[in-house]
N, C-alpha and C positions, 0 to 999 in steps of 0.2 A: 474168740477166746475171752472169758472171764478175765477182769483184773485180780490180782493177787490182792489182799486183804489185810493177808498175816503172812509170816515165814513160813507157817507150816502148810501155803499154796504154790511156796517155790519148788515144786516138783521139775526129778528130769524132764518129766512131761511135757509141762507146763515152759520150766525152760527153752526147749527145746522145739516147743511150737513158736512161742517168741520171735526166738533166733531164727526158725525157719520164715515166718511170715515176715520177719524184714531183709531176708536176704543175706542173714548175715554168716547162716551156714546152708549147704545143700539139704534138700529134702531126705536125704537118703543118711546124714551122720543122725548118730543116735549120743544125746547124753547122760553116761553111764553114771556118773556121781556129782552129786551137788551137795558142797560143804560150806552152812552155813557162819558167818562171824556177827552178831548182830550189836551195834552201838546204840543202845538206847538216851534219845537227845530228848530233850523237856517237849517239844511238838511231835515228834516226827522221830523214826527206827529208819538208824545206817545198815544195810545189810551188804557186807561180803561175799558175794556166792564165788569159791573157786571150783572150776569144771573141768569135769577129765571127758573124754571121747572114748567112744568104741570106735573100733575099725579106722580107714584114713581120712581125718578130719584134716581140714589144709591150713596150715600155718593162719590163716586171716582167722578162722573160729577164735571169739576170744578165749583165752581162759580165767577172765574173772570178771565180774559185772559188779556194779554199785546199783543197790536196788531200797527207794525211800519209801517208806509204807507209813503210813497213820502209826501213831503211836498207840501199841496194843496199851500202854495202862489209859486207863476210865480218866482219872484224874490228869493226866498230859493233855488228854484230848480237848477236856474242857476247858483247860489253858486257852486254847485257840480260842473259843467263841469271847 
């Protein structure tokens, strides 16, 4: 699985391969909605994903992740160098 880049790579999909490649849901839950909050920080983009489930997801599925991405503006990024 690709690393995400931007927000707009945080797909159910995407999520949801994650989640299953580390164990943290079964292969067989499916995540139906992924609702972005994004903080943009001078280096580096906070992202909020809250998740809903289809079908019987078990109480351990989380329902929200903190996800830190490169800072989409051009100008943050070369802050860092």
């Amino acid at each position: 699985m690709e690393p995400a880049r931007s927000v707009d790579d945080l797909t159910e999909e995407w999520v949801a391969g994650v989640l299953q490649a580390s164990g943290a849901i079964e292969s067989e839950t499916k995540v139906e909605e992924v609702r972005a909050e994004v903080k943009q920080g001078q280096l580096a983009d906070l992202i909020r994903l809250e998740l809903s489930y289809g079908g019987a997801a078990g109480y351990e599925a989380p329902r929200s992740l903190i996800v830190k991405l490169a800072a989409e503006s051009e100008a943050s990024r070369q802050t860092a160098v």
